[in-house]
mmCIF file as gemmi writes it, N, C-alpha and C atoms, coordinates in Angstrom:
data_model
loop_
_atom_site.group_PDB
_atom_site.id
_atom_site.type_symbol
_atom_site.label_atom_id
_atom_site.label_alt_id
_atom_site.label_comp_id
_atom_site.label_asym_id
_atom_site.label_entity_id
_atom_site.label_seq_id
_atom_site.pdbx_PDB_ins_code
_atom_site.Cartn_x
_atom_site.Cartn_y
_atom_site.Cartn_z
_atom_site.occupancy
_atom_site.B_iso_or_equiv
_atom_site.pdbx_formal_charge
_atom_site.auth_seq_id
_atom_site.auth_asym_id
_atom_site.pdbx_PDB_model_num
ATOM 1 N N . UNK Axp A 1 ? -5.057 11.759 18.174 1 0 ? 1 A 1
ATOM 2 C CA . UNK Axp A 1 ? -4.429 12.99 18.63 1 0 ? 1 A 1
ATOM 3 C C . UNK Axp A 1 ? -4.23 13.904 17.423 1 0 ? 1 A 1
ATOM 4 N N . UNK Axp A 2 ? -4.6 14.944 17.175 1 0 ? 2 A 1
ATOM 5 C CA . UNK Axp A 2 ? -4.335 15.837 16.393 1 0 ? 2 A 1
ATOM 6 C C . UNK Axp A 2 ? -2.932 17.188 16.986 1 0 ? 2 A 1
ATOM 7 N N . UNK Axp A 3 ? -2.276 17.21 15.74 1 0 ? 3 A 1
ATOM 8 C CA . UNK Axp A 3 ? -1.226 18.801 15.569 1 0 ? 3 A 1
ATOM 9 C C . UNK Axp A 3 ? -1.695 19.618 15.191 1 0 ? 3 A 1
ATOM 10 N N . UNK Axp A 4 ? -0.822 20.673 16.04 1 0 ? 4 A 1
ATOM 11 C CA . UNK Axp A 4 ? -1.289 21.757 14.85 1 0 ? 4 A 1
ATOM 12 C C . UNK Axp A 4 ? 0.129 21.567 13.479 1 0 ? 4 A 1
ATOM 13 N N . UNK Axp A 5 ? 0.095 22.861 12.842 1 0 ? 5 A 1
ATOM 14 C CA . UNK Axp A 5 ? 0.96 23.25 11.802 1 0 ? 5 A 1
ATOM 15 C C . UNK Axp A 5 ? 2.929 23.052 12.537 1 0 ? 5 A 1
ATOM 16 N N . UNK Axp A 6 ? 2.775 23.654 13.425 1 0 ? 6 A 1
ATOM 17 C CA . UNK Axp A 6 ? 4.046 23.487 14.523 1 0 ? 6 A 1
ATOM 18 C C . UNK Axp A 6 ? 5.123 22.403 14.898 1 0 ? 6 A 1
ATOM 19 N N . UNK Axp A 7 ? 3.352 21.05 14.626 1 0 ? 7 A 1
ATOM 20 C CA . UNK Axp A 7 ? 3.993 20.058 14.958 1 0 ? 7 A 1
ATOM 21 C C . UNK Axp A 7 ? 3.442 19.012 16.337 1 0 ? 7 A 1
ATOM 22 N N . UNK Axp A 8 ? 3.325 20.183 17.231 1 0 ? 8 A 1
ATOM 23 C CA . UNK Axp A 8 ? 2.546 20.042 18.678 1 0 ? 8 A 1
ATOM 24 C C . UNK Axp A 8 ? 1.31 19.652 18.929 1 0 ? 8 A 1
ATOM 25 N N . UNK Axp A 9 ? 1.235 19.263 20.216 1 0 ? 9 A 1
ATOM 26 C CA . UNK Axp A 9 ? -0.345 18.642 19.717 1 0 ? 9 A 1
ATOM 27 C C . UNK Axp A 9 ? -1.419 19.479 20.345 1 0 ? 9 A 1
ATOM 28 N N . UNK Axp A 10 ? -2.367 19.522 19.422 1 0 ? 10 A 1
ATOM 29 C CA . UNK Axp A 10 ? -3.446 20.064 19.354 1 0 ? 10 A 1
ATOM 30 C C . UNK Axp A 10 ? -4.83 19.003 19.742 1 0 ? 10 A 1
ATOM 31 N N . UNK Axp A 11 ? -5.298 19.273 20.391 1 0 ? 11 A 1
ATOM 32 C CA . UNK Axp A 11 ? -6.847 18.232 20.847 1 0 ? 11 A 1
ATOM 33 C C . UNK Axp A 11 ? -7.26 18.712 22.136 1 0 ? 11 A 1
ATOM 34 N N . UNK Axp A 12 ? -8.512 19.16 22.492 1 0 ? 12 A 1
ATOM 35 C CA . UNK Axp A 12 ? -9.391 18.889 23.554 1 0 ? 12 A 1
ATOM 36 C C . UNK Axp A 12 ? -9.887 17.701 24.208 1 0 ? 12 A 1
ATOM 37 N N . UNK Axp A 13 ? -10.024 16.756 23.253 1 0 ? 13 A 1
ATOM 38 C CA . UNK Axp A 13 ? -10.222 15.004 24.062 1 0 ? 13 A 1
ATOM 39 C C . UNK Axp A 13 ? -9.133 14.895 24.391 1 0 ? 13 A 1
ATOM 40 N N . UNK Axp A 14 ? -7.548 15.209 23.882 1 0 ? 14 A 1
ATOM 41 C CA . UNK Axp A 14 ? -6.172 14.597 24.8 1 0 ? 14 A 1
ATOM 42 C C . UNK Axp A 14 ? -6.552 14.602 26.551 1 0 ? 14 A 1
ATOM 43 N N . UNK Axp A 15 ? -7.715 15.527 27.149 1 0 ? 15 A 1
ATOM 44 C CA . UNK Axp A 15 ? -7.274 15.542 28.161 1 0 ? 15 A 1
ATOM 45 C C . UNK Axp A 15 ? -8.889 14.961 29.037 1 0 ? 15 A 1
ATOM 46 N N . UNK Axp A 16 ? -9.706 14.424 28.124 1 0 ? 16 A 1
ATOM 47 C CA . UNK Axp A 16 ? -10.987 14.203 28.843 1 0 ? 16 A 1
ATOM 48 C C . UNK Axp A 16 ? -10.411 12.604 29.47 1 0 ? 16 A 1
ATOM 49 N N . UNK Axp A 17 ? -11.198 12.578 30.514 1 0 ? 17 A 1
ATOM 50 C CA . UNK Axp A 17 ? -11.097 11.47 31.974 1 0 ? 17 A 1
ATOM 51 C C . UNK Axp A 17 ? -9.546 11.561 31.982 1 0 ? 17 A 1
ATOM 52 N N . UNK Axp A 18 ? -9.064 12.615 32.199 1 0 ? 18 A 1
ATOM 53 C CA . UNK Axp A 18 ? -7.66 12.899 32.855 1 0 ? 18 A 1
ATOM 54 C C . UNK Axp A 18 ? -7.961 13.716 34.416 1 0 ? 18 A 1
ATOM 55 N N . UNK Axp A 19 ? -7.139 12.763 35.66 1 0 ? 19 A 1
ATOM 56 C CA . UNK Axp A 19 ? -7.584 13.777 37.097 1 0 ? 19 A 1
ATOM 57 C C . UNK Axp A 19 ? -6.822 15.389 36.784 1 0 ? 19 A 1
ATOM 58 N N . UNK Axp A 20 ? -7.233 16.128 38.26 1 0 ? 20 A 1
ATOM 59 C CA . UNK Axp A 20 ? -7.409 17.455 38.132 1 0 ? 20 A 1
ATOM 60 C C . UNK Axp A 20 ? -5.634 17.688 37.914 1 0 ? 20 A 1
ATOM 61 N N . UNK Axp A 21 ? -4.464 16.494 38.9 1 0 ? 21 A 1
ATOM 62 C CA . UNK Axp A 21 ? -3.638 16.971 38.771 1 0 ? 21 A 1
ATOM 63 C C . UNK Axp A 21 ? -2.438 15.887 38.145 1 0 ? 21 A 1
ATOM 64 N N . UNK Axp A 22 ? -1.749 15.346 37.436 1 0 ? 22 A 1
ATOM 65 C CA . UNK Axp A 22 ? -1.312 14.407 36.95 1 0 ? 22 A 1
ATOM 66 C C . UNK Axp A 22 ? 0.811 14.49 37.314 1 0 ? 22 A 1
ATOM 67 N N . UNK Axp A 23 ? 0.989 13.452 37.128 1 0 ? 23 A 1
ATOM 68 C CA . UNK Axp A 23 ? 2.899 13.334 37.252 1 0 ? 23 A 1
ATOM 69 C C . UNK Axp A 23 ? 3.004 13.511 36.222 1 0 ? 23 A 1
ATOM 70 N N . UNK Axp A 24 ? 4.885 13.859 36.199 1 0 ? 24 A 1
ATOM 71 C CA . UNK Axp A 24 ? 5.013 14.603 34.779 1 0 ? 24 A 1
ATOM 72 C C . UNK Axp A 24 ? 5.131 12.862 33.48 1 0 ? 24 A 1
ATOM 73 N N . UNK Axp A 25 ? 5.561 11.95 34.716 1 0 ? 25 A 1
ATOM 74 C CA . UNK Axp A 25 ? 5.595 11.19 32.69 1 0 ? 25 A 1
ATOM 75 C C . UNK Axp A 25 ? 4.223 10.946 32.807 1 0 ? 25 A 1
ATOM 76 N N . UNK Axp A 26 ? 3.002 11.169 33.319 1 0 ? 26 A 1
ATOM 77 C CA . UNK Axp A 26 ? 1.542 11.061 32.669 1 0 ? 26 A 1
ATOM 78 C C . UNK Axp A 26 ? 1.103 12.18 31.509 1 0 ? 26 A 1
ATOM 79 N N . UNK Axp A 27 ? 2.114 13.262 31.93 1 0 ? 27 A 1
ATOM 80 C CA . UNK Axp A 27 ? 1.776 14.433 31.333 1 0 ? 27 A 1
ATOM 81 C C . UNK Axp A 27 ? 2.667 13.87 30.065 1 0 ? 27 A 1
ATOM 82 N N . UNK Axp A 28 ? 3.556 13.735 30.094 1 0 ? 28 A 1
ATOM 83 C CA . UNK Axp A 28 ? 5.03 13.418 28.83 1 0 ? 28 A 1
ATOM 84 C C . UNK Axp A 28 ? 4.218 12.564 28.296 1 0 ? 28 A 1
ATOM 85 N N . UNK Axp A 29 ? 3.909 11.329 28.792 1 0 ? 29 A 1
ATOM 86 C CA . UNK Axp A 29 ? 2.451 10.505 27.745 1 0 ? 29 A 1
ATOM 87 C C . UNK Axp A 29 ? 1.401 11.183 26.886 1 0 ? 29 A 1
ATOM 88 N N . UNK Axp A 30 ? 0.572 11.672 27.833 1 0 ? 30 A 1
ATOM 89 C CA . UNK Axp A 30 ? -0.617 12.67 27.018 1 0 ? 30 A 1
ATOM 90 C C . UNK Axp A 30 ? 0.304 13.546 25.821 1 0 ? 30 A 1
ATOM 91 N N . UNK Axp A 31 ? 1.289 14.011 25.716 1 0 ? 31 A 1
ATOM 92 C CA . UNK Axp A 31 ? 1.646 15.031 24.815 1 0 ? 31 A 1
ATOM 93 C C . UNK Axp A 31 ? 2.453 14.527 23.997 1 0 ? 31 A 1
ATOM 94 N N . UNK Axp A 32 ? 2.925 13.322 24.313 1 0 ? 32 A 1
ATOM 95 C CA . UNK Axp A 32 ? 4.035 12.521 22.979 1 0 ? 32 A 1
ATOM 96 C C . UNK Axp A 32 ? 5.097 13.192 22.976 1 0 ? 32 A 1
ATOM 97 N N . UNK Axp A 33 ? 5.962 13.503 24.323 1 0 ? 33 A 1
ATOM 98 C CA . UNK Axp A 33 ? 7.425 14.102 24.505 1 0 ? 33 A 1
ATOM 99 C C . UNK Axp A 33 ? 7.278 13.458 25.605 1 0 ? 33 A 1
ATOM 100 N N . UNK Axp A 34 ? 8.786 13.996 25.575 1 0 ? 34 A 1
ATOM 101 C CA . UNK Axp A 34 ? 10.085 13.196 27.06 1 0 ? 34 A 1
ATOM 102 C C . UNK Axp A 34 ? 9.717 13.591 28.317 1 0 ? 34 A 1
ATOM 103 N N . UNK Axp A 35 ? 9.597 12.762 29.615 1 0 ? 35 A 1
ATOM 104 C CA . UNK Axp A 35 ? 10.026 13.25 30.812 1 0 ? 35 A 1
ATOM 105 C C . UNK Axp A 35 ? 10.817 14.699 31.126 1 0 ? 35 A 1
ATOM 106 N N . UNK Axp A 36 ? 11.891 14.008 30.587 1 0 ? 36 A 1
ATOM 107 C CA . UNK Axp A 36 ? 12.954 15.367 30.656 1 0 ? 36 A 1
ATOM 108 C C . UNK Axp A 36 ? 12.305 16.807 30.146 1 0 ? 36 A 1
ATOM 109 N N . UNK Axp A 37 ? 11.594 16.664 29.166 1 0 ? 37 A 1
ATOM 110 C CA . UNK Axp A 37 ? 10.724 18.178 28.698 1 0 ? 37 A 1
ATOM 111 C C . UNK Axp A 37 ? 10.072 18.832 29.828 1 0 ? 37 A 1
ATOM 112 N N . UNK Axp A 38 ? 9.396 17.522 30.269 1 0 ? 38 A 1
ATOM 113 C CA . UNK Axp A 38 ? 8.456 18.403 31.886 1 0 ? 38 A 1
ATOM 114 C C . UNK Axp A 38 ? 9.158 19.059 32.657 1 0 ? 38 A 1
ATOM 115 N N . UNK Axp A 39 ? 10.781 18.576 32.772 1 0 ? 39 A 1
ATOM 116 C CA . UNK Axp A 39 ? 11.107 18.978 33.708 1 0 ? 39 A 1
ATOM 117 C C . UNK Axp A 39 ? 11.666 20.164 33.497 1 0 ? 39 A 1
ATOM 118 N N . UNK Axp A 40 ? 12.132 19.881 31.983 1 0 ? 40 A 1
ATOM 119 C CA . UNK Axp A 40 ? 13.101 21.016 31.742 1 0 ? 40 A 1
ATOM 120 C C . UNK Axp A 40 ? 11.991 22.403 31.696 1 0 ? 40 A 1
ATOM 121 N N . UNK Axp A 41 ? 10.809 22.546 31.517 1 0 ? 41 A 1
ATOM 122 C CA . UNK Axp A 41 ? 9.732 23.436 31.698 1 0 ? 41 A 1
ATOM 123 C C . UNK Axp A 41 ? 9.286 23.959 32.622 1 0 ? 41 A 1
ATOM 124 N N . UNK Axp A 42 ? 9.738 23.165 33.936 1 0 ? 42 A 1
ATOM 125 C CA . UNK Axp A 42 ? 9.461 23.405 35.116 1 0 ? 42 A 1
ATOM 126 C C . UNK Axp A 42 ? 10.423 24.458 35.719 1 0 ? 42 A 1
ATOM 127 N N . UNK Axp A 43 ? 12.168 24.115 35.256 1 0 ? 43 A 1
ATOM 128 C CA . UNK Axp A 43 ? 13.275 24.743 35.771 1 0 ? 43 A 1
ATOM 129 C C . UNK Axp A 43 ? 13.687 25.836 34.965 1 0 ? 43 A 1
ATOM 130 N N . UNK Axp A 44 ? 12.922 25.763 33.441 1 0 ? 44 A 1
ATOM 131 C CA . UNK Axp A 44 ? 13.79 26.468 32.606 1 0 ? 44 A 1
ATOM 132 C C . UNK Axp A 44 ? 12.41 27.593 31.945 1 0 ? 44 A 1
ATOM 133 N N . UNK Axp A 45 ? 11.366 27.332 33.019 1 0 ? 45 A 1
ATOM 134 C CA . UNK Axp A 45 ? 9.848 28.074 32.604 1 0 ? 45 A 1
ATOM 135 C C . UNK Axp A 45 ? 10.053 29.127 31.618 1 0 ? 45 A 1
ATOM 136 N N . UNK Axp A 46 ? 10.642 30.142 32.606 1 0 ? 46 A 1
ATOM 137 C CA . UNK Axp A 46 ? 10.664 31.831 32.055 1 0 ? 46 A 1
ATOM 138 C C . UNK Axp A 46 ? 11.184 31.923 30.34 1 0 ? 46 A 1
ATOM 139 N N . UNK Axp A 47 ? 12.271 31.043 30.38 1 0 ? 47 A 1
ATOM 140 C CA . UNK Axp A 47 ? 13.192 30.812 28.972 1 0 ? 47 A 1
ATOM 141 C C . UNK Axp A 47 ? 12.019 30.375 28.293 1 0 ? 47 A 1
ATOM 142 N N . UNK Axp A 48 ? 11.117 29.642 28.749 1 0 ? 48 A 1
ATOM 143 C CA . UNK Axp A 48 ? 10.215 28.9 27.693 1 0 ? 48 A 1
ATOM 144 C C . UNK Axp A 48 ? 8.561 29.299 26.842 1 0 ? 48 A 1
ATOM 145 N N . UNK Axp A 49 ? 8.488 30.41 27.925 1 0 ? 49 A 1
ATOM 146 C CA . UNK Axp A 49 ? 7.217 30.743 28.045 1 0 ? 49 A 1
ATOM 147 C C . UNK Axp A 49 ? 6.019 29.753 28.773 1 0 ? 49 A 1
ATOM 148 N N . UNK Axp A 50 ? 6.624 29.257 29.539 1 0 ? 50 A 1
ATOM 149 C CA . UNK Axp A 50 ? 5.137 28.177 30.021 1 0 ? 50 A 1
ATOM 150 C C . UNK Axp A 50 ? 4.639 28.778 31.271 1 0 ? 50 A 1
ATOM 151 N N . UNK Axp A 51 ? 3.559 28.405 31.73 1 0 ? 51 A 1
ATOM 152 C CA . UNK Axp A 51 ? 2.82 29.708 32.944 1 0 ? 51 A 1
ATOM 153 C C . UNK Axp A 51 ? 3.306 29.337 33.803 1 0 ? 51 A 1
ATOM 154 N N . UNK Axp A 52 ? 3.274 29.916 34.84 1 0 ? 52 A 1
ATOM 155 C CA . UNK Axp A 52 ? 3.678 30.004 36.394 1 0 ? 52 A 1
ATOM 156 C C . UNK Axp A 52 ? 2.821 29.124 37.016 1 0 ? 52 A 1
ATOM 157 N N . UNK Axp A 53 ? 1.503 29.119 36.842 1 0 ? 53 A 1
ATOM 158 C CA . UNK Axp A 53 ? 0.969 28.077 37.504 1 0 ? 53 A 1
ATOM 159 C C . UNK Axp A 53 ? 0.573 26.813 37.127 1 0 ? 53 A 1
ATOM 160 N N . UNK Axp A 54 ? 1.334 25.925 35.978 1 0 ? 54 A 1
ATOM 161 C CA . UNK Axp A 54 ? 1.059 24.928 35.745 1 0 ? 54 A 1
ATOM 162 C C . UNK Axp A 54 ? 1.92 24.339 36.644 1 0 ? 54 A 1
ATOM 163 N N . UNK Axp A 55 ? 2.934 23.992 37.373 1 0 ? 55 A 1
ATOM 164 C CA . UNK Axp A 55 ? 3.17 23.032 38.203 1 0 ? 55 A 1
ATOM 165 C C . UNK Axp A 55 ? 2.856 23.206 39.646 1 0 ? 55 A 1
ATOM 166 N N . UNK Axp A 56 ? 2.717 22.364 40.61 1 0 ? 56 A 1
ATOM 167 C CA . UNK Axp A 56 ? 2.304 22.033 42.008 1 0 ? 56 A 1
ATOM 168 C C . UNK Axp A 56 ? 3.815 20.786 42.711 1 0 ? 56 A 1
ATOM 169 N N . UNK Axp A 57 ? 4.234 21.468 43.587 1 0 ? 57 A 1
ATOM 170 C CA . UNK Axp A 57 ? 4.82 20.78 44.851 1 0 ? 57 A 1
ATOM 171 C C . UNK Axp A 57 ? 3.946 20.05 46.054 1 0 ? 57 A 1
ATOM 172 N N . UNK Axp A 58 ? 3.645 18.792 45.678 1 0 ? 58 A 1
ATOM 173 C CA . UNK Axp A 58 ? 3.046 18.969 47.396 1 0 ? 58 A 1
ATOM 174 C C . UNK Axp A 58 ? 4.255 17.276 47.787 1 0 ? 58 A 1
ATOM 175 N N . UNK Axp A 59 ? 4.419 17.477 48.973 1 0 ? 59 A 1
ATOM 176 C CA . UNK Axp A 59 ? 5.341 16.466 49.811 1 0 ? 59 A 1
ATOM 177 C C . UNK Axp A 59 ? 6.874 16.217 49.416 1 0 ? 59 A 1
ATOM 178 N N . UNK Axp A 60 ? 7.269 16.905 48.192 1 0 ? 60 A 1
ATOM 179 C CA . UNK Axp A 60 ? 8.443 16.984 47.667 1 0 ? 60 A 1
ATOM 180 C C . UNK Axp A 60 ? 8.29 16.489 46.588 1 0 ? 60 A 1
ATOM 181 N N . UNK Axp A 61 ? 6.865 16.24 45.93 1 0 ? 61 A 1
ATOM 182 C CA . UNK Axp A 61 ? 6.4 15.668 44.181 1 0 ? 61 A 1
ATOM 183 C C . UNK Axp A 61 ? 6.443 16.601 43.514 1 0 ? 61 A 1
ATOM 184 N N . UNK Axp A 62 ? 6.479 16.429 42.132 1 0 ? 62 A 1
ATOM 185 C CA . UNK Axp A 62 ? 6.178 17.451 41.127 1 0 ? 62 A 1
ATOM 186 C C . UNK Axp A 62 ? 4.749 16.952 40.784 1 0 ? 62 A 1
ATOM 187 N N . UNK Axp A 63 ? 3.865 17.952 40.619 1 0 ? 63 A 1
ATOM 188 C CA . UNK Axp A 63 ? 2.518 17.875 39.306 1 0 ? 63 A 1
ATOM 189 C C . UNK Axp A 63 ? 2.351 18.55 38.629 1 0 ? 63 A 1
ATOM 190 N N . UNK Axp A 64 ? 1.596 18.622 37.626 1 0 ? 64 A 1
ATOM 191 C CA . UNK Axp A 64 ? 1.097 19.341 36.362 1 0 ? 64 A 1
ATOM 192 C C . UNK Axp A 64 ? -0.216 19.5 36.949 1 0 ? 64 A 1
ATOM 193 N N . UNK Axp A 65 ? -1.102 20.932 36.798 1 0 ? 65 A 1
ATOM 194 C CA . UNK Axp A 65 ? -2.298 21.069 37.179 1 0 ? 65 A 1
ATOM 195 C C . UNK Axp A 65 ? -2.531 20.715 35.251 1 0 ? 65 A 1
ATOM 196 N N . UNK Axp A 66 ? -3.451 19.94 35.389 1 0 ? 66 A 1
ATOM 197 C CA . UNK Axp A 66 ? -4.028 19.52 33.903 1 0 ? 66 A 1
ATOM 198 C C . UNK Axp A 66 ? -5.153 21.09 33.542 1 0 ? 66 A 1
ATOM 199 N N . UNK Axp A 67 ? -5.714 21.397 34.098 1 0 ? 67 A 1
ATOM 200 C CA . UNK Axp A 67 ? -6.598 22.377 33.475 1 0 ? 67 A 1
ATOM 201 C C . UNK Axp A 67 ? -5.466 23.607 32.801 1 0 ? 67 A 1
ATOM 202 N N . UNK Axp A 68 ? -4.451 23.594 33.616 1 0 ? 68 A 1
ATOM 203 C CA . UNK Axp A 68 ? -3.68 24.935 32.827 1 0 ? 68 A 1
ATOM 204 C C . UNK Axp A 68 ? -2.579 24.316 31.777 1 0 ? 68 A 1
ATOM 205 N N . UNK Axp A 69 ? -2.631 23.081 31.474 1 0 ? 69 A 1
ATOM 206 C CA . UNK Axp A 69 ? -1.917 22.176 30.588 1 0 ? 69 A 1
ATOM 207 C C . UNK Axp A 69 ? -2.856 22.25 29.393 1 0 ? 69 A 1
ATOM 208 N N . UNK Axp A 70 ? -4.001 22.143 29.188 1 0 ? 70 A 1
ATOM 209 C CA . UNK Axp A 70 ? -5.063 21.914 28.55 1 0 ? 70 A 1
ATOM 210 C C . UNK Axp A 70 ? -5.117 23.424 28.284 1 0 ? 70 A 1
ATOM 211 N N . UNK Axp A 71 ? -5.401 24.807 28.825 1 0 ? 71 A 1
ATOM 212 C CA . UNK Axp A 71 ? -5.356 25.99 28.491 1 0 ? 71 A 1
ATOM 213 C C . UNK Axp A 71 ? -3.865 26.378 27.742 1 0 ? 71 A 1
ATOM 214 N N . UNK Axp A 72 ? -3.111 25.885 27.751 1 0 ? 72 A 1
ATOM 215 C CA . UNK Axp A 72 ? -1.492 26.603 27.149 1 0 ? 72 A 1
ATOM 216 C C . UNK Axp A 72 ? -1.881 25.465 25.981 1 0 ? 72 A 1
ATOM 217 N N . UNK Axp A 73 ? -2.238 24.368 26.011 1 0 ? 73 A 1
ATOM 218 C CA . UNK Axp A 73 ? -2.315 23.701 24.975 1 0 ? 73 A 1
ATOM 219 C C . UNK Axp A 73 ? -3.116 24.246 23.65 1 0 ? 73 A 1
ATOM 220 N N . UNK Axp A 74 ? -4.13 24.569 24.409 1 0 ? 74 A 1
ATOM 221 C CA . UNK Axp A 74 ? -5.3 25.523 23.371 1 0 ? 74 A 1
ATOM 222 C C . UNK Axp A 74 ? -4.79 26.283 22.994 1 0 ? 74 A 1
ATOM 223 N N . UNK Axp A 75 ? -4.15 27.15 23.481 1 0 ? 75 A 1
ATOM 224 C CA . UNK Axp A 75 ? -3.637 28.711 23.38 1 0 ? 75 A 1
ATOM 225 C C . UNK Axp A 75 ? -2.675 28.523 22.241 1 0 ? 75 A 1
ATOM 226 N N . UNK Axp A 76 ? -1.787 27.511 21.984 1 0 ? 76 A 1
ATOM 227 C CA . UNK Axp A 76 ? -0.51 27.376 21.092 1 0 ? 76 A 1
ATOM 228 C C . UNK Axp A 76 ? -1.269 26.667 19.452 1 0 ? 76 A 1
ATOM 229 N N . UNK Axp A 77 ? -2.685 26.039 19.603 1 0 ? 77 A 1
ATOM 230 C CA . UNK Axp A 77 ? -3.02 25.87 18.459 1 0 ? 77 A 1
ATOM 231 C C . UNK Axp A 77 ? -3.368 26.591 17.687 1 0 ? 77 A 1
């Protein structure tokens, strides 16, 4: 896994043979932070700058769409 300067992680393989949409501690795995971060990103977005469409509701779950996880990821290196 590579950082950038920030600290954060930086890599394009972090997310190869990852499905289209993942749970947040799969996501908290891939990125080497807490559960609680996903969530707090989810509730506390606007404060954070994270996009509008990285999370998905379906049946009362939370997901992470991985392609726009992988784009904000790029974007911050």
């Amino acid at each position: 896994m590579a950082y950038n300067e920030k600290g954060g992680v930086c890599s394009s393989k972090l997310f190869e043979n990852v499905p289209e949409i993942i749970r947040p501690p799969k996501a908290a795995e891939l990125l080497g932070i807490s559960v609680h971060t996903i969530y707090d990103w989810k509730y506390r977005g606007q404060m954070r700058n994270v996009p509008n469409d990285l999370f998905l509701k379906l049946n009362r779950s939370l997901y992470v769409k991985t392609e726009v996880l992988r784009r904000w990821v790029a974007s911050s290196c």
